[in-house]
C-alpha positions in Angstrom: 132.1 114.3 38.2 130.8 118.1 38.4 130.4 119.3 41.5 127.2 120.1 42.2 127.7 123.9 42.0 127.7 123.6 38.4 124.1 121.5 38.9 121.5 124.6 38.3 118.4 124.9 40.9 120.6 122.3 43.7 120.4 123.7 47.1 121.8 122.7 50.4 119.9 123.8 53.9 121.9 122.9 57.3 119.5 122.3 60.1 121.4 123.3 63.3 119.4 122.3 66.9 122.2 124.4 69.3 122.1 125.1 72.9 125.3 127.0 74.7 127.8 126.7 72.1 129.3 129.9 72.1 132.2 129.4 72.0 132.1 127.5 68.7 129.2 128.8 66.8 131.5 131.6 65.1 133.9 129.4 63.6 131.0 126.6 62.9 128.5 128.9 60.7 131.6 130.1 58.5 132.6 126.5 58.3 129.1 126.0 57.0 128.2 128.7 55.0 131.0 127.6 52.1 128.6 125.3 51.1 125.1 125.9 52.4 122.5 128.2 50.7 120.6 128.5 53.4 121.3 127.5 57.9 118.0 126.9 59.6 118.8 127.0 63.7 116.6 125.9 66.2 118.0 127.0 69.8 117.0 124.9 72.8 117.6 126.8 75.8 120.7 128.3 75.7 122.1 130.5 78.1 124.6 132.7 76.6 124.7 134.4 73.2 124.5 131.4 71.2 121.0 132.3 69.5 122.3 136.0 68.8 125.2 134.8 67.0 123.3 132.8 64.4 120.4 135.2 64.2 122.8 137.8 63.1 124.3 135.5 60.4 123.9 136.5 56.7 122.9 133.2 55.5 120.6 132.3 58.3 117.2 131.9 56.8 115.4 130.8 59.9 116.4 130.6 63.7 114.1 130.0 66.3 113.9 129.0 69.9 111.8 126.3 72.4 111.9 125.8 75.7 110.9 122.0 75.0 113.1 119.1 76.7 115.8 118.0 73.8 114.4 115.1 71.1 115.5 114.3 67.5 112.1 115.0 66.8 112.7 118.5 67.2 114.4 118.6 63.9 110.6 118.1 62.4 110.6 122.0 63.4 113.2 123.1 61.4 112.2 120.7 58.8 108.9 122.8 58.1 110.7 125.8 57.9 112.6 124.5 55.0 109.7 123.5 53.1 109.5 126.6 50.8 113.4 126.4 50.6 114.0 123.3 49.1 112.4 121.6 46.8 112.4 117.9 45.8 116.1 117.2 44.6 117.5 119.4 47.3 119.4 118.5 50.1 119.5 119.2 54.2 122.4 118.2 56.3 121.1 117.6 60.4 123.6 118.7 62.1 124.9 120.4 65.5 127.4 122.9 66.1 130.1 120.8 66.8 130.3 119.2 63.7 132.9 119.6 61.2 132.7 118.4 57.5 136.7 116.8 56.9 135.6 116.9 52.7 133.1 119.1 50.9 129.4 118.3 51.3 128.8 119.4 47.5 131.0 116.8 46.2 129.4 114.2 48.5 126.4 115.2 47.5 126.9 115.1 43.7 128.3 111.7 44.1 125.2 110.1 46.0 122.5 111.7 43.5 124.4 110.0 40.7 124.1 106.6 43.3 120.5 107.4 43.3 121.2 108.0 47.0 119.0 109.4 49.5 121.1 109.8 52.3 124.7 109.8 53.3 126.3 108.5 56.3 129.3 109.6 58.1 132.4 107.7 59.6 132.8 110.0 63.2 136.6 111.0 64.1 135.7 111.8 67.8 138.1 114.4 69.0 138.7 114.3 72.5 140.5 116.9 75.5 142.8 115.2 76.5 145.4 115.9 79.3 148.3 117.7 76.8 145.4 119.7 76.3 144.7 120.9 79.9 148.0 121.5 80.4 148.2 124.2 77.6 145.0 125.8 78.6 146.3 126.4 81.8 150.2 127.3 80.8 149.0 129.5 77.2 147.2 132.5 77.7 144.3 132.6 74.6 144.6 128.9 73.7 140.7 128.4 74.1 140.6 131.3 71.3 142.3 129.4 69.0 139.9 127.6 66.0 138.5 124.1 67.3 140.4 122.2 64.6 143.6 123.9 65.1 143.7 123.0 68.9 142.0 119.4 69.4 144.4 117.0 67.3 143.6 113.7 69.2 141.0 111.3 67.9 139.9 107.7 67.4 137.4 107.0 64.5 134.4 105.3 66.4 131.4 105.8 65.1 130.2 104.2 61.3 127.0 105.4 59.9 125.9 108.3 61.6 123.4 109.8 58.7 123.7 113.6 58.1 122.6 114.4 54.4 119.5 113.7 53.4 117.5 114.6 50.0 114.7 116.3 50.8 112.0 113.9 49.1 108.3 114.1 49.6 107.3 112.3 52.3 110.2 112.9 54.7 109.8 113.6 58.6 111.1 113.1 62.1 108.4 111.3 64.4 110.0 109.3 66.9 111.0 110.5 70.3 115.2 109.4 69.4 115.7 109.3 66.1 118.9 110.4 63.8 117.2 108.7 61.0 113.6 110.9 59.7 111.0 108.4 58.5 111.3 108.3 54.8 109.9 106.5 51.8 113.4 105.2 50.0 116.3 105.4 52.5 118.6 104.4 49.9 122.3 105.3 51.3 125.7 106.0 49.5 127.9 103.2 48.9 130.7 105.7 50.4 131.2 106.9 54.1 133.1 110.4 54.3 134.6 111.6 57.4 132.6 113.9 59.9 134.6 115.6 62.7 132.6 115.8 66.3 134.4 118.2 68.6 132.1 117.4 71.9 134.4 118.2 74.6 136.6 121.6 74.0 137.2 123.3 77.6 136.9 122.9 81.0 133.9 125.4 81.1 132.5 124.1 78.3 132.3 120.5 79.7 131.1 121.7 82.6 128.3 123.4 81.1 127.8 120.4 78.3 127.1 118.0 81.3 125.1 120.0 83.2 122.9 120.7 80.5 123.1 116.4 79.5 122.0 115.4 82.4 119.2 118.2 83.0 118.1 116.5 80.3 118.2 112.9 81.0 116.2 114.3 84.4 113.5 115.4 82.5 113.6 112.2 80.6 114.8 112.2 77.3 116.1 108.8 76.7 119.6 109.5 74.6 122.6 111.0 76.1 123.4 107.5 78.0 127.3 107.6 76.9 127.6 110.2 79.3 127.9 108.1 82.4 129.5 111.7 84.9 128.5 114.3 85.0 132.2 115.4 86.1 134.2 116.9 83.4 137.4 115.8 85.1 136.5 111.8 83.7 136.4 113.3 80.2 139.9 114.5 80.3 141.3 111.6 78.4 145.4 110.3 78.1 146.3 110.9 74.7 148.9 108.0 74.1 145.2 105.7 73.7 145.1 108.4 70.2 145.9 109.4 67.0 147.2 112.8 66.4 145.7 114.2 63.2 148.4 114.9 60.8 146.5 115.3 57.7 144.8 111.6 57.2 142.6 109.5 59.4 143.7 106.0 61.2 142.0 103.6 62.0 144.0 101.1 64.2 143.3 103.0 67.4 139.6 102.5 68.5 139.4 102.4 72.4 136.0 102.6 74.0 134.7 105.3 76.1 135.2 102.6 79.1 139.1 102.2 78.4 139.8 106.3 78.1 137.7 106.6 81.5 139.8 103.7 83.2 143.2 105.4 82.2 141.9 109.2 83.8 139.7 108.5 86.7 141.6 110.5 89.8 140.3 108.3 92.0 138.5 105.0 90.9 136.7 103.1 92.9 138.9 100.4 93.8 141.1 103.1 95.3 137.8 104.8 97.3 137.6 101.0 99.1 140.9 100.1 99.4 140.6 103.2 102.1 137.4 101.5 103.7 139.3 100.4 106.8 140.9 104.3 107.4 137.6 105.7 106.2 135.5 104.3 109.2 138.2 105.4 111.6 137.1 109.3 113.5 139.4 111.8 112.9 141.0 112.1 116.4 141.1 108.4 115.9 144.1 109.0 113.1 147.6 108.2 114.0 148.7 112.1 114.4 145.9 113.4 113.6 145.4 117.3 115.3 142.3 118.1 116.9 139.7 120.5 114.8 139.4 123.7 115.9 137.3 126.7 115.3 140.0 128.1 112.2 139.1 124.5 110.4 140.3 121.1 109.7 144.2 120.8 109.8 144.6 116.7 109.7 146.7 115.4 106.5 145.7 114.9 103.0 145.2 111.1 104.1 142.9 111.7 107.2 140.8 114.3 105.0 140.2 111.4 102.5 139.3 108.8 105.2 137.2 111.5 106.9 135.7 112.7 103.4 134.8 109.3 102.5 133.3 108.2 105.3 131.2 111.3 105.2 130.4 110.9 101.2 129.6 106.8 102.5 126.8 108.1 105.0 125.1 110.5 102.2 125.1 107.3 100.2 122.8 105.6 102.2 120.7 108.3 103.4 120.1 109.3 99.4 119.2 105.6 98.4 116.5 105.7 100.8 115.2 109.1 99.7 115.1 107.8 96.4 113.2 104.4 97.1 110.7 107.0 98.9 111.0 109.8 95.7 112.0 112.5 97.6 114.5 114.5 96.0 117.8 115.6 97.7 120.3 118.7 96.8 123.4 117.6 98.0 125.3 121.3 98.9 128.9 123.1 99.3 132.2 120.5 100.2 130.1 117.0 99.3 128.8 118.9 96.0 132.3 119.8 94.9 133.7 116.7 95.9 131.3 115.0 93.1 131.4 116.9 90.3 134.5 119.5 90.3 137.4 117.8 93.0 138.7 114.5 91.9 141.3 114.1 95.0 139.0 113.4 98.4 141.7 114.8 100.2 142.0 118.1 98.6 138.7 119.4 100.2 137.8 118.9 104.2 134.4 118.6 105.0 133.0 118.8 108.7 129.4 117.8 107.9 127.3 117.3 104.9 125.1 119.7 103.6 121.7 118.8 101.8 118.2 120.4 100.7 114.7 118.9 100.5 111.3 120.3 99.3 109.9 122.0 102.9 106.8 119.6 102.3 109.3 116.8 102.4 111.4 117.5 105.3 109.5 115.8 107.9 109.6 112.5 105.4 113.6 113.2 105.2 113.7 113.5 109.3 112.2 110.2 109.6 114.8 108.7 106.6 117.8 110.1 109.4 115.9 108.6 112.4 115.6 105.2 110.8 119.6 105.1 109.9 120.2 106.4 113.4 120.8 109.5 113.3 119.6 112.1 115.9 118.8 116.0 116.0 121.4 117.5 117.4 120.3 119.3 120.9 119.9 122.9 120.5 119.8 123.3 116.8 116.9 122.5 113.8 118.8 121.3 111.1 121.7 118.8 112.3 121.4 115.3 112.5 124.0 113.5 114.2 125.1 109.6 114.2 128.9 108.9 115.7 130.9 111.6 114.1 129.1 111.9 110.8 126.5 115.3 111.2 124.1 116.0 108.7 122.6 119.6 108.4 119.1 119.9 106.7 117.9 122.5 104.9 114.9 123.5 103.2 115.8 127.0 101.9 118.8 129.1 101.3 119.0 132.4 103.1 119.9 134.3 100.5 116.9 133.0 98.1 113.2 134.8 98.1 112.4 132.2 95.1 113.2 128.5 96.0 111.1 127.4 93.1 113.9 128.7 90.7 116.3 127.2 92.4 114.9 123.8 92.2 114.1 124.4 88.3 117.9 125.0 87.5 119.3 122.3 89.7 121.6 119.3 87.7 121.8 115.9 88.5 124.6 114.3 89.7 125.7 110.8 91.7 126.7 110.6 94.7 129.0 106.8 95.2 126.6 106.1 92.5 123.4 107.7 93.9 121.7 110.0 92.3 121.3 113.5 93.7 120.4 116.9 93.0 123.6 120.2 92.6 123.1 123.6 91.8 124.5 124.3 89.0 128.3 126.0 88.9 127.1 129.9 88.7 124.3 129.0 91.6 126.8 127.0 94.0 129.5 130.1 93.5 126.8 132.3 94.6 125.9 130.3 97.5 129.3 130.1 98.4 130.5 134.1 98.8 126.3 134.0 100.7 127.0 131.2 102.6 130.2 132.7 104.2 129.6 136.7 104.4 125.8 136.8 104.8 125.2 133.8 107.2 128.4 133.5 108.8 130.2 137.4 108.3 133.4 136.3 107.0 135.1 134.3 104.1 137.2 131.5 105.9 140.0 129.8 103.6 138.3 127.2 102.7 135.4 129.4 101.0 137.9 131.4 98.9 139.9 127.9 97.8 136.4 126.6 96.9 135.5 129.9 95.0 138.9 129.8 93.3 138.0 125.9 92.0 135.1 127.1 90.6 136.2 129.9 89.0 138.9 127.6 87.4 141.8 129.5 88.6 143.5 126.8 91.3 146.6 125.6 89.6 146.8 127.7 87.2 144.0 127.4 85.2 141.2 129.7 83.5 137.8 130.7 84.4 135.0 128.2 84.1 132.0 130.4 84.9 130.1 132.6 82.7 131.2 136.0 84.6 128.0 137.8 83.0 125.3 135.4 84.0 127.1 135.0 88.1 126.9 139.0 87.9 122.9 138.9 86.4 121.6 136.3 88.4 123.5 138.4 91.7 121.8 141.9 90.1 118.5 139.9 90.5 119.0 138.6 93.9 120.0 142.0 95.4 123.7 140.5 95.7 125.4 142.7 94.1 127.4 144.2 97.2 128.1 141.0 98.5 129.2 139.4 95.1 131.6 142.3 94.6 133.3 142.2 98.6 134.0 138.1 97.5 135.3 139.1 94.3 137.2 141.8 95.7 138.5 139.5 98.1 139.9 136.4 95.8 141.9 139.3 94.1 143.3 140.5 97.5 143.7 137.1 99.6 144.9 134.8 96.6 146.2 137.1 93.5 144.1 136.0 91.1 140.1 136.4 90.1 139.3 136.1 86.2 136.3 137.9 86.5 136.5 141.0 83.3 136.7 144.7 84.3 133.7 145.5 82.8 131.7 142.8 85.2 133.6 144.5 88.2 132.3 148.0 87.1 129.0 146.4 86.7 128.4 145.0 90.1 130.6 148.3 92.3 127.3 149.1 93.7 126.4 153.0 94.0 124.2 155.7 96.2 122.4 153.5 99.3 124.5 150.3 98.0 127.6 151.4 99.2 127.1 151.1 103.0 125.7 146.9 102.3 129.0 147.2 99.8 131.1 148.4 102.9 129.8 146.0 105.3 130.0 143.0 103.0 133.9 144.3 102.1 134.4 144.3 106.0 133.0 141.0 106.5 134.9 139.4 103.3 138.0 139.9 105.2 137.7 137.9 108.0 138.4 134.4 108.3 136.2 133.9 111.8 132.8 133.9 112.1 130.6 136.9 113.6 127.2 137.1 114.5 127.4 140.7 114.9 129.1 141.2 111.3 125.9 138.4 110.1 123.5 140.4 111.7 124.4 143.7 110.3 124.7 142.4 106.5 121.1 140.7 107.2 119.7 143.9 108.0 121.5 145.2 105.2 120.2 143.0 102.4 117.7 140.7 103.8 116.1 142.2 106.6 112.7 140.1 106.5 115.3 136.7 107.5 116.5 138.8 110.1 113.3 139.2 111.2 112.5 135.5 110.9 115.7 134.7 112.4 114.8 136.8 115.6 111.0 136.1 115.5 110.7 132.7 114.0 107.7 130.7 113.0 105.8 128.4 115.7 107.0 125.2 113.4 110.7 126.5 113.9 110.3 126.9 117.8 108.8 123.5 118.5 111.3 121.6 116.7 114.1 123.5 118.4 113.1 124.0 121.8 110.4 121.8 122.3 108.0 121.7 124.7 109.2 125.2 126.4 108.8 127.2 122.8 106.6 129.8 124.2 109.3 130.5 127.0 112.2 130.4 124.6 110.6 132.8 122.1 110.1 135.5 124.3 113.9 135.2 125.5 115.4 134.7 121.7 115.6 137.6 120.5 117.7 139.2 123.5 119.5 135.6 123.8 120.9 136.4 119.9 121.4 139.7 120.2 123.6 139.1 123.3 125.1 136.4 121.6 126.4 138.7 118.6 127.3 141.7 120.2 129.7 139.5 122.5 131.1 137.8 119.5 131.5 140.8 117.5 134.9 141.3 116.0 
């Protein structure tokens, strides 16, 4: 059989849909340029340097970019493109950067035109990250720089006839909204099924980032991505006894299902969650030797967290599933975020209240969700709702924010005790974090820095999940820059260790009139108690117009606080706050 190098006028085009696969593009277009004439790339909205890197390739005839929600029918796009490439004879392969031929595509090719073929389907060795693997990112410095197929050995062949060559016959084109297959006139396949690798999960930060950007997707409605049933990239670390270890040929006799991996890795499955029922509707002072909570934070045992944590994450249950009969959507914020989608253990992380966001045209519709579940405002404040022990603050804005309607665009889904919800994404929430603590309460307390230090990926000894550069760009744009650099700053001083790069450091030491906010926010970083005073000042510093809102609010703000006396109270609040922080200053 000649391979089909030695076939004059055959060509081979890969058509590559990509979106935030740095760290694999390199090493997937030199894979693919042994045996492709021509790489076709369509990028879908990817955030880091992904499109750059396969602009800049030599054999990259084509790369464009949309900013359309995902479909197979996309690949009708790169499709055109190819038209003057390839004629009738010629072949494309549809493929995404993840994909890894395990024999060459000329020889397959060769062997299904002499078939008559028209297409070629693929057995799928899914390689997984498995547990072994965590532990060596964590315990082997460069290890995620290593080539994908060097690192990832465990897999379980579990997927027959995926199609990813096709001869490029008149007539050919992609018009559903999920389709692998393109409509076609003759969709004759090969008699013979060679091996593709898939290489889906690779990192902790690329997980993260993978199903973030999944279920963005599945929010906006595309219809595919429904194997993906969390969005938290803990489930995906899989045990790797259920696997084979690729030692240079494929088995077959291990095939477990995504549902028997999940079972074996799951922290804390469900059955656990409500065999804790009974402790979880207990109150915290209501623990056998449980201490009291104080102003320094919660200091009750891993097992009175969980109860506490649970019945908290049990109340934002209920209150979700009637927002969502009523459509109204819900960002669930700080400790309950990070206890979905980043903490597996509900007792690593104490919460003291929940946390969530609604659309300012739908808090009054929210209000009357708590009110019907019981709940009531809490006297003397705007935004928490009380019932028993369980408080629930509600917020319509973040302080630090002048453009809510970005946040709301980059938000992820995620479930809440099987609710869905709304999360900022990792790089907004560690933002929101370092503000939440030095802006709007002038300190970092411990439990801010241990939360930064998750998301970073640096507790226990692992590496940074966040894309440094795009934390320090979306800061630069909000004017954070000071404040992002104090909490920085900090993490190194308080805990030993911040994987942020030199360069990003240098980038964000702010200069000139910066300095004295960079001063002030340093100052405030170091505390671990709250101060008005230290609040005020950074306010007046970086946001001045919330200061001004926050001493002079809005009529709407004044009748749901103080009620019928508003006028009185808004001539007196200004003094009352300014009293309040210069007797609390620290």
């Amino acid at each position: 059989m000649r391979r089909l190098a030695e076939v004059p006028g055959v060509r081979i085009a890969a058509h590559l849909l990509v979106r935030d696969e740095e760290d694999v593009i390199a090493e997937f277009l030199g894979h693919v340029a042994g045996f492709c004439d021509h790489i076709l790339v369509l990028d879908t909205g990817s955030a880091d340097a992904t499109y750059e890197i396969c602009r800049a390739h030599p054999k990259t005839a084509w790369a464009g970019r949309t900013g359309a929600r995902y479909s197979d029918a996309l690949r009708q796009i790169l499709l055109e493109k190819s038209r003057g490439l390839l004629g009738p004879d010629d072949w494309f392969l549809a493929l995404s950067a993840d994909h890894f031929f395990s024999s060459d595509p000329r020889e397959d090719v060769g062997k299904a035109a002499a078939e008559g073929a028209g297409v070629i389907t693929y057995e799928v060795a899914q390689f997984y990250f498995t547990t072994r693997d965590l532990a060596r990112s964590r315990a082997e410095p460069g290890w995620d720089r290593l080539p994908v197929v060097e690192r990832l050995r465990h897999y379980c062949i579990n997927h027959r006839g995926f199609p990813a060559a096709f001869r490029n016959v008149p007539g050919l084109g992609y018009d559903e909204e999920v389709a692998e297959w393109p409509s076609m006139p003759d969709p004759r396949v090969a008699s013979f099924h060679p091996v593709l690798r898939h290489y889906q999960f690779r990192s902790p930060c690329q997980m993260r980032r993978r199903l973030a950007v999944r279920y963005s997707q599945r929010r906006l409605g595309f219809g595919g991505f429904r194997h993906y049933e969390s969005p938290r990239w803990k489930r995906y670390v899989f045990a790797p006894e259920l696997l084979h270890v690729f030692e240079g040929r494929w088995e077959y006799s291990k095939t477990p299902s995504l549902e028997d991996l999940l079972r074996t890795t799951e922290a804390w499955p469900a059955r656990a969650w409500r065999a804790m029922g009974s402790l979880a509707q207990a109150t915290p002072r209501g623990l056998p030797g449980a201490p009291a909570r104080g102003r320094e934070g919660l200091a009750w045992p891993p097992r009175a967290v969980a109860a506490r944590n649970l019945l908290l994450l049990g109340s934002l249950r209920e209150v979700l599933a009637r927002a969502n009969e009523r459509g109204i959507p819900v960002v669930v914020l700080k400790g309950a975020a990070l206890l979905c989608w980043l903490i597996e253990d509900p007792g690593e992380r104490p919460m003291g209240d929940v946390d969530i966001m609604v659309p300012p045209g739908r808090r009054d519709e929210t209000e009357a969700v708590l009110r019907n579940l019981g709940y009531e405002r809490v006297s003397g404040t705007v935004e928490a709702f009380a019932r028993g022990t369980v408080v629930i603050d509600l917020h319509t804005e973040l302080v630090y924010r002048r453009d809510m309607g970005c946040v709301w665009a980059e938000c992820v889904p995620i479930l809440v005790e099987g609710e869905r919800a709304l999360s900022l994404d990792a790089d907004e929430t560690f933002i929101h974090i370092a503000a939440r603590g030095i802006l709007q309460g002038g300190c970092l307390e411990e439990r801010h820095l241990d939360d930064l230090l998750r998301l970073a990926g640096t507790a226990g000894g692992g590496k940074s999940g966040l894309d440094w550069s795009r934390v320090a760009r979306k800061a630069s744009s909000l004017g954070l820059k000071p404040l992002l650099h104090a909490a920085l700053a900090e993490l190194r001083a308080a805990k030993g260790a911040c994987p942020v790069p030199e360069r990003v450091m240098a980038g964000l030491r702010p200069s000139g009139a910066g300095r004295v906010a960079a001063w002030a926010a340093r100052r405030a970083a170091s505390r671990r108690q709250e101060s008005y005073l230290r609040s005020a000042v950074l306010f007046g510093l970086l946001r001045p117009g919330f200061l001004l809102r926050r001493l002079c609010p809005g009529r709407e703000f004044l009748r749901r606080r103080y009620g019928e006396s508003w006028k009185r109270e808004a001539l007196l609040r200004p003094f009352r706050l300014v009293a309040r922080a210069l007797g609390l200053g620290a």
